[in-house]
N, C-alpha and C positions, 0 to 999 in steps of 0.2 A: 327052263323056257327063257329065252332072251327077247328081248322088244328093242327094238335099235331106237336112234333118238329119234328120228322123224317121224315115224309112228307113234311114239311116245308122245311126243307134243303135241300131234294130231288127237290122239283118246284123253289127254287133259282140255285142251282146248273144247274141245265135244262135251264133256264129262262137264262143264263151269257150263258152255248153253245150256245142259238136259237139267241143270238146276236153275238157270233162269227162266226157263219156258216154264219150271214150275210154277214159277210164282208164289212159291210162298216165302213171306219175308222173315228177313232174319230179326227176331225179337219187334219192337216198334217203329223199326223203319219201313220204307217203303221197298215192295216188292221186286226181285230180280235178286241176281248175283251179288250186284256191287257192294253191296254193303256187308258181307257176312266178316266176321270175324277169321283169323287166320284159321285157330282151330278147329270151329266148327263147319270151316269151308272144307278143310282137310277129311274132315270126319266124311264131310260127303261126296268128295273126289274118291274118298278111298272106296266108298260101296257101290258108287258107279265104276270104279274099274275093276273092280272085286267080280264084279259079275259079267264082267266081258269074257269070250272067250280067247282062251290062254291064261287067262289073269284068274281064274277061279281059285279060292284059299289063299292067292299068292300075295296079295297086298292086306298092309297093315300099319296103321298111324303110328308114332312111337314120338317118345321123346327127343332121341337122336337117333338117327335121323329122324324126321316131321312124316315121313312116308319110304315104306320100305317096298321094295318088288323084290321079294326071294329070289334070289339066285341071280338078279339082273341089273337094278337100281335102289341107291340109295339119293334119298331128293329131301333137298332143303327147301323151305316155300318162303316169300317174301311177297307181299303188296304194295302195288304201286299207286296212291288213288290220289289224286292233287285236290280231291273236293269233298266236301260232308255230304254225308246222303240229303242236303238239305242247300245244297249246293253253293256253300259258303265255303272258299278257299279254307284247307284244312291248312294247320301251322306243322311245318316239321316231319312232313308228310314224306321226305327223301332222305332223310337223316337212319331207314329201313334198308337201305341201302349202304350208304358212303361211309360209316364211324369204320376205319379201320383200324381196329384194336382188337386183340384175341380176346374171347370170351364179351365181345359184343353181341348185341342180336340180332346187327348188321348181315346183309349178305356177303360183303367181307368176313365177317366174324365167320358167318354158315362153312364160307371154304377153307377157313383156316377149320374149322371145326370136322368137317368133311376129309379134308388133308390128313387130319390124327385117328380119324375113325378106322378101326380094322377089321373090314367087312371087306370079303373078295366082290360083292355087286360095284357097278360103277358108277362114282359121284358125280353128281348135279344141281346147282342150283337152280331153280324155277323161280321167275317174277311175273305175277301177274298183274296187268296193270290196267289201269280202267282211263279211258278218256271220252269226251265230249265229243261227238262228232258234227263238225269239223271239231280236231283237240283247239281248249282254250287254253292248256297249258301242257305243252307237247312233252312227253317222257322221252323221247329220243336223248335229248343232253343229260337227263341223268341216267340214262342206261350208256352210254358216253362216257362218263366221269366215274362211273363205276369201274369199266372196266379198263382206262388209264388208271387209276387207284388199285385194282387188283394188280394190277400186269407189271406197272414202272414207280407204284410207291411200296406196295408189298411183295413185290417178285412171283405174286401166284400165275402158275403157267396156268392158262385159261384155253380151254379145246373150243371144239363147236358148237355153235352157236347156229340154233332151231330158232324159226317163226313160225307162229299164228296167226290170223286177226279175226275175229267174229265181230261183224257189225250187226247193227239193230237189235242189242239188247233191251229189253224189259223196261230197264229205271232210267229216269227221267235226266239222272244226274251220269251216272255211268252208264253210258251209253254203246261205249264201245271196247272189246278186250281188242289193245289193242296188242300192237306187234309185242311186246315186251311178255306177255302169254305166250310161254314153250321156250321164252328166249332162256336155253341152258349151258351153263357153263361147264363142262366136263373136268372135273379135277384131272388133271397128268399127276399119276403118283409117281 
């Protein structure tokens, strides 16, 4: 079974509301999306698509990759969130992004990492990113600067490039997925 990217990023994008609409928070923050931790966000993107159909058996969290679709994608995940669930600028909050060094745990690092992986599915970076609405501090420039750092400092050939945006989320701080949700980078191997 194959799922092309634009569908793709449509059933993740879906899959992060149907866990904010839960409302239940992650560990002692306050309720919605925003705050979950990478892994255990992952954990629950994967059993919401797990149970879509086509996706049934097919997805499975891993190490390397972060999220697997048998037979179709392999996907890196990275968040983008500029604020604490408490809504105090977070420190270093983009540094998930930009360290371009192999074996960082940068989304640079994911495509050099994605690059060496030898899986016939097709590689992707995912960044999900959380903004204020209106944004108080726009991820548009660092999803910019990332991918001048992939493209013209590490020479990673970087494909298509999917959007999202779900507004009126749950928490009070993250309030909006914004476009940088679904934005994927397809490895050219």
């Amino acid at each position: 079974m194959s799922i092309n990217l634009k569908k793709l990023t449509r059933e993740i994008a879906d899959a992060l509301v149907t866990i904010d609409q839960s409302r239940v928070p992650f560990r002692q923050f306050k309720p919605g999306v925003g705050p979950y931790g990478e892994p255990q966000l992952l954990k629950e993107i994967a059993r919401i698509l797990d149970s879509r159909e086509g996706m049934k058996g097919l997805v499975k969290t891993r190490r390397t990759p972060d999220l697997l679709i048998k037979d179709s994608w392999a996907l890196e995940f990275k968040i983008a969130r500029p604020f604490r669930d408490n809504g105090v600028q977070a420190e270093n909050w983009s540094v998930n992004l930009l360290h371009p060094y192999e074996g960082n745990v940068s989304s640079i690092g994911d495509c050099i990492k994605l690059l060496k992986l030898s899986l016939p599915e097709r590689k992707a970076v995912v960044v999900i990113g959380y903004e204020h609405n209106p944004p108080k501090i726009p991820l548009k420039p660092l999803i910019d600067s990332f991918e001048i750092i992939a493209k013209q400092v590490m020479k990673i050939q970087l494909g298509t490039r999917e959007e999202e945006n779900r507004m009126r989320l749950f928490h009070p701080v993250h309030q909006q997925l914004r476009s940088l949700l679904g934005k994927y980078w397809v490895i050219n191997n």
